[in-house]
N, C-alpha and C positions, 0 to 999 in steps of 0.2 A: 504493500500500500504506500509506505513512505517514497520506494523508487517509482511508484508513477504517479504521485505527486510531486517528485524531483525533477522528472522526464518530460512533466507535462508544464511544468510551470517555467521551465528552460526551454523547452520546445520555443512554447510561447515569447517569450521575451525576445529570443532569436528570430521568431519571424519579423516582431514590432522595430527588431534593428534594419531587417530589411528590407523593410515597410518605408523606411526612414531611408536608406540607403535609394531603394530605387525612384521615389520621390527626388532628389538631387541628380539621378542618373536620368533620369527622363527629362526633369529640369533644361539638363546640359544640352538634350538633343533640341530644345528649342533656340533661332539663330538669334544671334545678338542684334539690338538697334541699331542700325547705322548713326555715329556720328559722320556730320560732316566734317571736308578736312580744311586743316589749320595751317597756314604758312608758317613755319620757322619762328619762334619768339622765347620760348620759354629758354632761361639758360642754367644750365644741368654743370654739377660737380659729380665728377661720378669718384668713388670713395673705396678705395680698392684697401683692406686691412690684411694685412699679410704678416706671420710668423713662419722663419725660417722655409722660404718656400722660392725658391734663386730657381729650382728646375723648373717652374711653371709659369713666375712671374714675365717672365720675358716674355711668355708666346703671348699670353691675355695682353702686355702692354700692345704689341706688334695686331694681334686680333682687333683693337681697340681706333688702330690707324685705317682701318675698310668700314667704318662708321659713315653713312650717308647724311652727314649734318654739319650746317656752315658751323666753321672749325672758331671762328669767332664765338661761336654760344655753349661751348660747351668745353671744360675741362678734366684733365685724371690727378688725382693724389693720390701718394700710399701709403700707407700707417703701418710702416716698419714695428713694429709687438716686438720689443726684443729679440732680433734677430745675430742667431751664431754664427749664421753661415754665409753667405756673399749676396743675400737679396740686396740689400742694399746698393751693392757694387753693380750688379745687373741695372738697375732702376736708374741710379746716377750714370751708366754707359746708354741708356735709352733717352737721357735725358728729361726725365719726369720728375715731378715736384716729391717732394715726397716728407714727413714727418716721422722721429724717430720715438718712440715711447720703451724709455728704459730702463723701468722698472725689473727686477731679478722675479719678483714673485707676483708671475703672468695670475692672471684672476679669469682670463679667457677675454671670448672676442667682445661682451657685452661690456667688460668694464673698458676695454681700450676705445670703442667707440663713444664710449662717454666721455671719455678723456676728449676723443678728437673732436668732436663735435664742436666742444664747448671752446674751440681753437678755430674751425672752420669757420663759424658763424662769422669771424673778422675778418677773414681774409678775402671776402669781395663780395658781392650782390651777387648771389646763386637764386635763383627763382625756386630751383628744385637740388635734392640731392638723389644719387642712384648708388646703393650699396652693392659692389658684388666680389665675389671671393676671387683668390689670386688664381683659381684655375678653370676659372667661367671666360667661353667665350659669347662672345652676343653678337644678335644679326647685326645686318646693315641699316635696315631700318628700324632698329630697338630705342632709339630718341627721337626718332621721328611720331613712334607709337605713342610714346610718354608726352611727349608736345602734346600730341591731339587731345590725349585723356586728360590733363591737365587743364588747360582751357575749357575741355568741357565740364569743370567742375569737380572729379575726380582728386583726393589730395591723398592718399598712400595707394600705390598700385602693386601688387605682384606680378613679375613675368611668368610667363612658361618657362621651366629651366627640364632640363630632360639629360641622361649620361648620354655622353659625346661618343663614345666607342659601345654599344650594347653586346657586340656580341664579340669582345677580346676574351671575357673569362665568362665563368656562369654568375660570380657576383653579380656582374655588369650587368646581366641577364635579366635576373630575378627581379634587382633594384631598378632598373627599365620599365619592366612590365609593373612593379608596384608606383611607380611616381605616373604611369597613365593610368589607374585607377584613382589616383588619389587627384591628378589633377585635369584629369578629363571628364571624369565622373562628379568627383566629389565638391569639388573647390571652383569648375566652372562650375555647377549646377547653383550652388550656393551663391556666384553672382549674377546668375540670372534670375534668382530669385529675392534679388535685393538682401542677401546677409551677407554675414562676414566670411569674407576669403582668410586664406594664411601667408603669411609671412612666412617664407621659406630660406632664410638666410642668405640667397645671394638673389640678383634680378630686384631688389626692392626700390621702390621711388618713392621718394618722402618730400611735398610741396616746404617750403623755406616755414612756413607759418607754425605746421605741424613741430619742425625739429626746434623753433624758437619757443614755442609753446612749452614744450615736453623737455626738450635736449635728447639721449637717449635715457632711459628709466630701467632699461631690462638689463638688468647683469647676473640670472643666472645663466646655468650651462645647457640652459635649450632659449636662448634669448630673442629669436627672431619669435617662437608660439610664446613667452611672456607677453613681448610687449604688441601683438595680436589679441591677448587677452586685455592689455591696459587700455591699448585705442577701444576696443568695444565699451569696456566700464567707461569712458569718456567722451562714446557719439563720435568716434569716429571711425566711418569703415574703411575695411579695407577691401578694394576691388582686386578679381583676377584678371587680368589681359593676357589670353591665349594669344594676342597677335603679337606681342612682342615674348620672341622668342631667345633661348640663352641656350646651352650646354656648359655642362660638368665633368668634371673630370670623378670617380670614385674610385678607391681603395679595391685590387683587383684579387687580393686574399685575406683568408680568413684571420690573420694575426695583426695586418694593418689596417682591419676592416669592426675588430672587435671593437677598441677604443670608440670608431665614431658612434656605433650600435648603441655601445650602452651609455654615451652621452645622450643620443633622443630619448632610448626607450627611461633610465632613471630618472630624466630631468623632465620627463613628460610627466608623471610621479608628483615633482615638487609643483611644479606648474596646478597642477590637482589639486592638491591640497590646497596652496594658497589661494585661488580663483572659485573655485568652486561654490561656492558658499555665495560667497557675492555676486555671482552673475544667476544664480539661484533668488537670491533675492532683488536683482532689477529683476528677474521676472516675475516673482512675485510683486512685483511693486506696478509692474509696465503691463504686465500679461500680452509680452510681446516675444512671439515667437524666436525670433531669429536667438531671444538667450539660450532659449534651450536648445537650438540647433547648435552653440558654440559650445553649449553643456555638453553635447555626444559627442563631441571632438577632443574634450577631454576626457572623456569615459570611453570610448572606441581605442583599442591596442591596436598596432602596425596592421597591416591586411594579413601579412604571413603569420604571425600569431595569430589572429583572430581565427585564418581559415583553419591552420591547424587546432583548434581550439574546437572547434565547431564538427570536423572531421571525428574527431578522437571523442565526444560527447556523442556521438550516433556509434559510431564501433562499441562504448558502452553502456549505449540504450540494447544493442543487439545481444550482446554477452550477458547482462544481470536482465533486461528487463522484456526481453520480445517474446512474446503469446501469439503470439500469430497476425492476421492484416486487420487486425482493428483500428480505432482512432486515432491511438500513439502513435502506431507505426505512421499512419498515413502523416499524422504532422510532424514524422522526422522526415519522411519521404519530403515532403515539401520544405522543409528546410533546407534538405539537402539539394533539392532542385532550385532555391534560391540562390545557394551558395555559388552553383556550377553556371546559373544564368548570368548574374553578377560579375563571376570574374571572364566569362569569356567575353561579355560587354569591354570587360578593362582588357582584352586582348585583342580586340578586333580594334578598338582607339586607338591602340599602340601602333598598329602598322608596321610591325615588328617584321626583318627579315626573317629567313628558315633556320638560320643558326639559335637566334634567340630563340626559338619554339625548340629549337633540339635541347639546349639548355637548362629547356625546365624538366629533365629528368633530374637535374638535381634540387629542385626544390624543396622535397622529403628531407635533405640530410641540412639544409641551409635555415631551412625550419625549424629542424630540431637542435641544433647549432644555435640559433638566436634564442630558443627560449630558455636552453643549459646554460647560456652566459647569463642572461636575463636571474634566471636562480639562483645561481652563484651568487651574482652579485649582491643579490634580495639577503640573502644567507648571511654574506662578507659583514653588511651594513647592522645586519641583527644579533652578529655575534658582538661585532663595535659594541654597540647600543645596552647590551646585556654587562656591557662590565662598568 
């Protein structure tokens, strides 16, 4: 009695996620308004913060020079983070401006942008800023995009940022086809729907008014979804713009791949904790949807966790709890038809070549890989905590 009361009250809950889920993915498939277009005016600091990164810094600056936009409105800085190794020397050989922050005990990338910010704001009449990491290249017409949307009202924008090489390793693979779920589905759907997008750490545009208002306020170690949560608690959104587009460079193994892993998944945790509560209560206060839609963005795990979560809860509805084709069964059958409608939605967006599909044979062990560090680390933090 207890396990189909367990089975059935999860069943449920799991359908109500993607309930919620497919409401954003059908969302997405409705097209955007056309704005009309804008001549050349707004003028952009684009904000490059780099730690120790001389092998990548170079090509983003060089990428940076097939930018489609009079060369008058727009600028590059680099916010050298205590760098050991020769970024520095690269950046002064390319001749780019750049700012060194020399602190020994790095606090991450939130605290350095605060640092810079609160230095930028003097150094000239920037209309806008545009944040992206030292191994992001962006289109040619990625500030031509940001002009328009700006003008038209729009004051923090997200790009489409996507990995740059998808099918060099199965990393590249996995994290390919999960950032076209999350931003084709999830995050357009959401601003077609007039809520908040995310802040995705690199591709971000911030209007001059937003950064004088605020400065940067996010300093922990997932600080692009902090301060995603702060602009919401403070009326202001954040839009996605699919049409300006970026790539990424990712970690192409599992040992240079862990570190970034469990900076999202534990800092997504503290983000929880502290948010929660309070955009629970504008909603209670507003009884305005879009908080609870940014409540399930903190309560929804990565896709790969989730799906394997969801996988592994039906293997043991079949093992402790299957009687035969009755009710239960049919509403894990439909979960699990949700699950598999879902992600091949996030795989047909992708447009992914044949290698990328060969790839996801390893999804099973890349899955189970994130959730063992994931407990580990749950583990590491609880033993801390216990003495």
């Amino acid at each position: 009695m207890l396990l189909d009361l367990f089975f059935s009250i999860t069943g449920l809950l799991l359908l109500f996620v993607f309930f919620y889920l497919f409401i954003l993915a059908f969302a997405a498939l409705v097209p955007e308004k056309e704005t009309r277009d804008f001549p050349p005016e707004i003028k952009f600091l684009i904000v490059i913060p780099a730690h120790n990164e001389a092998e990548s810094i170079g090509q983003t600056l060089k990428n940076l020079e097939k930018v489609n936009y009079p060369k008058k409105l727009w600028e590059v800085i680099v916010i050298a983070d205590y760098c050991t190794d020769n970024t520095v020397e690269v950046v002064k050989n390319l001749d780019v401006p750049y700012l060194e922050h020399m602190k020994k005990d790095r606090k991450g990338k939130g605290h350095v942008l605060s640092w810079a910010f609160r230095r930028l704001l003097s150094l000239g009449e920037h209309d806008a800023f545009i944040v992206i990491d030292a191994d992001t290249h962006i289109k040619e017409d990625f500030l031509t995009v940001m002009n328009r949307r700006l003008l038209s009202g729009e004051k923090v924008i997200q790009a489409y940022s996507q990995v740059r090489h998808p099918e060099s390793s199965p990393l590249e693979s996995l994290a390919f086809l999960g950032f076209a779920l999350n931003r084709n589905l999830r995050y357009k759907g959401r601003s077609r729907l007039g809520w908040q997008a995310n802040l995705m750490g690199t591709g971000m545009c911030f209007s001059r008014d937003v950064i004088e208002r605020f400065g940067w306020p996010a300093l922990s170690m997932v600080e692009d979804l902090e301060f995603t949560m702060f602009l919401k608690l403070h009326g202001i959104r954040v839009t996605f713009a699919q049409d300006a587009k970026a790539t990424v460079e990712l970690h192409r193994n599992l040992r240079d791949s862990r570190g970034q892993r469990l900076r999202w998944d534990m800092g997504k945790f503290q983000i929880r904790d502290k948010y929660l509560p309070l955009l629970l209560k504008q909603f209670w206060i507003t009884r305005d949807l879009s908080y609870l839609d940014t409540v399930m963005e903190l309560l929804l795990p990565p896709y790969s966790i989730f799906f394997f979560t969801v996988c592994a809860l039906f293997v043991l509805f079949l093992i402790l709890d299957f009687k035969g084709l009755d009710m239960l069964f049919w509403l894990w059958v439909g979960v699990m038809a949700c699950l598999l409608v879902y992600t091949v939605m996030g795989l047909v967006t992708a447009k992914a070549n044949l290698q990328v599909y060969r790839n996801l044979i390893y999804a099973p062990f890349f899955i189970i890989w994130r959730w063992w560090i994931l407990l580990m680390e749950h583990f590491k933090i609880h033993r801390k905590d216990s003495w």
